[in-house]
PATORSE-353046 format. One record per residue: residue in one letter; x, y, z of N, C-alpha, C in turn. Coordinates in pm, whole numbers, plus 50000, padded with zeros to 5 digits. Layout:
N
A | X | Y | Z | X | Y | Z | X | Y | Z
...
***
This chain:
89
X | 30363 | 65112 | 18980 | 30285 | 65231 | 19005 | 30141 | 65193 | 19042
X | 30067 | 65137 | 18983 | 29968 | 65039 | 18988 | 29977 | 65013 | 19120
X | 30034 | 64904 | 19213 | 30040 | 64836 | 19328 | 30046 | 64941 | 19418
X | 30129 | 65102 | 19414 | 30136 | 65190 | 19481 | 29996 | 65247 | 19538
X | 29890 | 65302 | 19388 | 29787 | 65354 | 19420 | 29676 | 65235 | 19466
X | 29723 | 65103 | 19430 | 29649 | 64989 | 19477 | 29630 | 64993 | 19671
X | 29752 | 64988 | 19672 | 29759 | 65017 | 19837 | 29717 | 65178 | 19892
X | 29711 | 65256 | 19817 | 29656 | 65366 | 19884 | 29502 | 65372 | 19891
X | 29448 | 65345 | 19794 | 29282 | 65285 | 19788 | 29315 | 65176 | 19902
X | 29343 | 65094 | 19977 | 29319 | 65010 | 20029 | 29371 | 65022 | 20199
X | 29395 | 65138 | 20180 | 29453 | 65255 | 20300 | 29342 | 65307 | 20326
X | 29271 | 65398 | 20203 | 29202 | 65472 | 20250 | 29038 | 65395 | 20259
X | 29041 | 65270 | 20200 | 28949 | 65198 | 20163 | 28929 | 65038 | 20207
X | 29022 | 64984 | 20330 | 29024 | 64882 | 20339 | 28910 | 64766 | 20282
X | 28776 | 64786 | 20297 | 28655 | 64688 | 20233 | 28690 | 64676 | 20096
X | 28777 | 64756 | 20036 | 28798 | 64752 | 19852 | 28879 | 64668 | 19870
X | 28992 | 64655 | 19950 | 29086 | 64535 | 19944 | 29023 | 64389 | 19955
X | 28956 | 64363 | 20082 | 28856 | 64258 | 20070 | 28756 | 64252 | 19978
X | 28745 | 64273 | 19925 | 28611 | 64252 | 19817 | 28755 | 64251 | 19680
X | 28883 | 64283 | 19675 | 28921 | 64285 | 19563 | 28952 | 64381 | 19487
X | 28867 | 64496 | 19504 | 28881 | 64601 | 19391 | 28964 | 64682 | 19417
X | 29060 | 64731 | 19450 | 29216 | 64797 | 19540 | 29271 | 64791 | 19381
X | 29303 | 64720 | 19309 | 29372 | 64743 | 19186 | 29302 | 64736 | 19051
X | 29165 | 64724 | 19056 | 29078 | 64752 | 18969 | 29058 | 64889 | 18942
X | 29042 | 64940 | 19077 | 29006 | 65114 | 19067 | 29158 | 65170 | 19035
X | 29259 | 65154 | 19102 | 29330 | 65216 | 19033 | 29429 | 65197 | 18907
X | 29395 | 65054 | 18837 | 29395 | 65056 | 18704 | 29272 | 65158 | 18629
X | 29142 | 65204 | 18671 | 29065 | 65260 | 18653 | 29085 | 65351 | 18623
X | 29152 | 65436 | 18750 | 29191 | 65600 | 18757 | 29292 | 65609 | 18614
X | 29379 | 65492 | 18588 | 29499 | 65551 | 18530 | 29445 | 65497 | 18395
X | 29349 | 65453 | 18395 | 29287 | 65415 | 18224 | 29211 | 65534 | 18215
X | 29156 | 65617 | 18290 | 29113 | 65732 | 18256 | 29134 | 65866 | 18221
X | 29282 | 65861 | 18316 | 29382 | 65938 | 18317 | 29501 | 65938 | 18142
X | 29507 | 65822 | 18137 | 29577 | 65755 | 18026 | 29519 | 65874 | 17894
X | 29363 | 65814 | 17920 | 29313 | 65870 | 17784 | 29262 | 66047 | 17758
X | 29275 | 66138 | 17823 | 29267 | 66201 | 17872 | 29370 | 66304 | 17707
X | 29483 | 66257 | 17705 | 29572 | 66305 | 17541 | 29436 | 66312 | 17494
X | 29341 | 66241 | 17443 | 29282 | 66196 | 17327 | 29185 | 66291 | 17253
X | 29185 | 66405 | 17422 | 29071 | 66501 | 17377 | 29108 | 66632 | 17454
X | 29166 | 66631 | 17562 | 29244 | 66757 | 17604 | 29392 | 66758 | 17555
X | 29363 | 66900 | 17456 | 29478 | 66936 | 17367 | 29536 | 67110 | 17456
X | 29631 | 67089 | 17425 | 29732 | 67212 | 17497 | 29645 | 67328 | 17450
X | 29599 | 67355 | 17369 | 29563 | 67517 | 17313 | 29406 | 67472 | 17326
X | 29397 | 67388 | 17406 | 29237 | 67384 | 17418 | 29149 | 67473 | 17516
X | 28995 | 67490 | 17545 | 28951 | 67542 | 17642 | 29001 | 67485 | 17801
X | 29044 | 67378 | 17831 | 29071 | 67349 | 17935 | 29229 | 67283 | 17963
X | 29241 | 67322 | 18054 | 29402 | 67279 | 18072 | 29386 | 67162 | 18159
X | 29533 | 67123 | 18176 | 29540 | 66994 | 18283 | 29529 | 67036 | 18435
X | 29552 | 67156 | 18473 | 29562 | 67235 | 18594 | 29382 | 67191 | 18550
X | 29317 | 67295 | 18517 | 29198 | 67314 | 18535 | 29147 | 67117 | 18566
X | 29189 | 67010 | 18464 | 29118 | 66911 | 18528 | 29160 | 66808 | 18633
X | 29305 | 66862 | 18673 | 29361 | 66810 | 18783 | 29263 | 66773 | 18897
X | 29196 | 66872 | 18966 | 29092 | 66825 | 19063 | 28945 | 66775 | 19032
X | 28894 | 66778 | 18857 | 28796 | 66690 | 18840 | 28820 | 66548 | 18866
X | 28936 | 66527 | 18797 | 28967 | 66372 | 18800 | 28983 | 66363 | 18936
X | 29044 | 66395 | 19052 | 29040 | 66383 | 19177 | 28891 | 66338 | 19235
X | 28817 | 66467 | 19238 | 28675 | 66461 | 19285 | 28588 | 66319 | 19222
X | 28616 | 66355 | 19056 | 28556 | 66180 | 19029 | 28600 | 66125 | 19081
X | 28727 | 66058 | 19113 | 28748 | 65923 | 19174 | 28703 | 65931 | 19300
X | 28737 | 66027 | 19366 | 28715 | 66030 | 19538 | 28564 | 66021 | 19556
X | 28496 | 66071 | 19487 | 28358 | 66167 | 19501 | 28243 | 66099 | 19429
X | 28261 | 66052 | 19331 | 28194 | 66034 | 19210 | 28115 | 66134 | 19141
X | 28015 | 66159 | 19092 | 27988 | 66261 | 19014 | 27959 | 66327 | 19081
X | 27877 | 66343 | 19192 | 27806 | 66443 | 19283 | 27907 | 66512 | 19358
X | 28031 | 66459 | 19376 | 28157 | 66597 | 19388 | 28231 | 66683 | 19307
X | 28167 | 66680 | 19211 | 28247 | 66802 | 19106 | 28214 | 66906 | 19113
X | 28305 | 66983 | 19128 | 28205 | 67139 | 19111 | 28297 | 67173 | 18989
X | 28228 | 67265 | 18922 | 28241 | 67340 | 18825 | 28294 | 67458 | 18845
X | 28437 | 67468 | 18776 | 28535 | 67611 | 18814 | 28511 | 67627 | 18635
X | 28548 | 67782 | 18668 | 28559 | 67858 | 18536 | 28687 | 67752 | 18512
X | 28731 | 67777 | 18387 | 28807 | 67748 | 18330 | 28976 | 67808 | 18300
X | 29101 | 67766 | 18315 | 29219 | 67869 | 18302 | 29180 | 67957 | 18208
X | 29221 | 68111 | 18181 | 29197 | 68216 | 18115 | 29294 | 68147 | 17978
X | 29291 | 68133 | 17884 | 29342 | 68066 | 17759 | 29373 | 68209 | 17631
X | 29442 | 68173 | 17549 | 29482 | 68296 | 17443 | 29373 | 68271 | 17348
X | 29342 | 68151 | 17285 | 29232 | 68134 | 17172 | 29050 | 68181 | 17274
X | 28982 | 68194 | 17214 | 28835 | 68190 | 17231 | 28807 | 68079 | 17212
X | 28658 | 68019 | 17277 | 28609 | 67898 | 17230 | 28576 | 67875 | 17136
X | 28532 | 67965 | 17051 | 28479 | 67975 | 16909 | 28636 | 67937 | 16810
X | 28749 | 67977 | 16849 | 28841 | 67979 | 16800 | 28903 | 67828 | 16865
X | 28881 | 67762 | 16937 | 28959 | 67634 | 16980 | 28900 | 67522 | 16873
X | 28992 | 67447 | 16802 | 28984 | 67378 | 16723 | 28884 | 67222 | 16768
X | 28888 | 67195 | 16885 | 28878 | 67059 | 16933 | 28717 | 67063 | 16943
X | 28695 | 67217 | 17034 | 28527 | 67283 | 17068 | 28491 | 67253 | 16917
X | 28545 | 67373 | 16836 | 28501 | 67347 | 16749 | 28439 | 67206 | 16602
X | 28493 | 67114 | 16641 | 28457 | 67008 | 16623 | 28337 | 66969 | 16631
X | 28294 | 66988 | 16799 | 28225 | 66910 | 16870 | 28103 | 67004 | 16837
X | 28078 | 67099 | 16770 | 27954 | 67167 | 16776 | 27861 | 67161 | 16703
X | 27726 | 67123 | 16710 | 27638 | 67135 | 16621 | 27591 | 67127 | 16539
***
């Protein structure tokens, strides 16, 4: 899987292949992707739909391509999501 997105960075990126980094970045993407369980939880404020195209835009983009979408409409409140709630204050 690795060697797959290796060659697509190096498709869309040939200088990453020469210089090497063709399977760095996309061990990258998928170490980021990987960890991603660790803090987006199913009943959380954000879904995987909703960060499907952040993680896109980061990799493609780097930070200065993200835009900021509302968030999927969810059953809990933020006040009521366990994970938010953690993280506050």
């Amino acid at each position: 899987m690795v060697a797959a997105f290796a060659e697509a960075i190096a498709q869309a990126r040939p200088e990453l292949r020469d210089a090497a980094l063709d399977k760095p970045l996309a061990m990258l993407l998928f170490g980021m992707m990987n960890w991603m369980f660790t803090w987006l939880k199913p009943r959380g404020a954000l879904t995987h739909a909703d960060m499907a195209p952040v993680v896109a835009d980061l990799f493609f983009g780097g930070l200065g391509a993200i835009r900021a979408a509302a968030p999927s409409p969810r059953p809990l409140s933020r006040r009521d999501d366990p994970v938010i709630a953690e993280y506050q204050p």
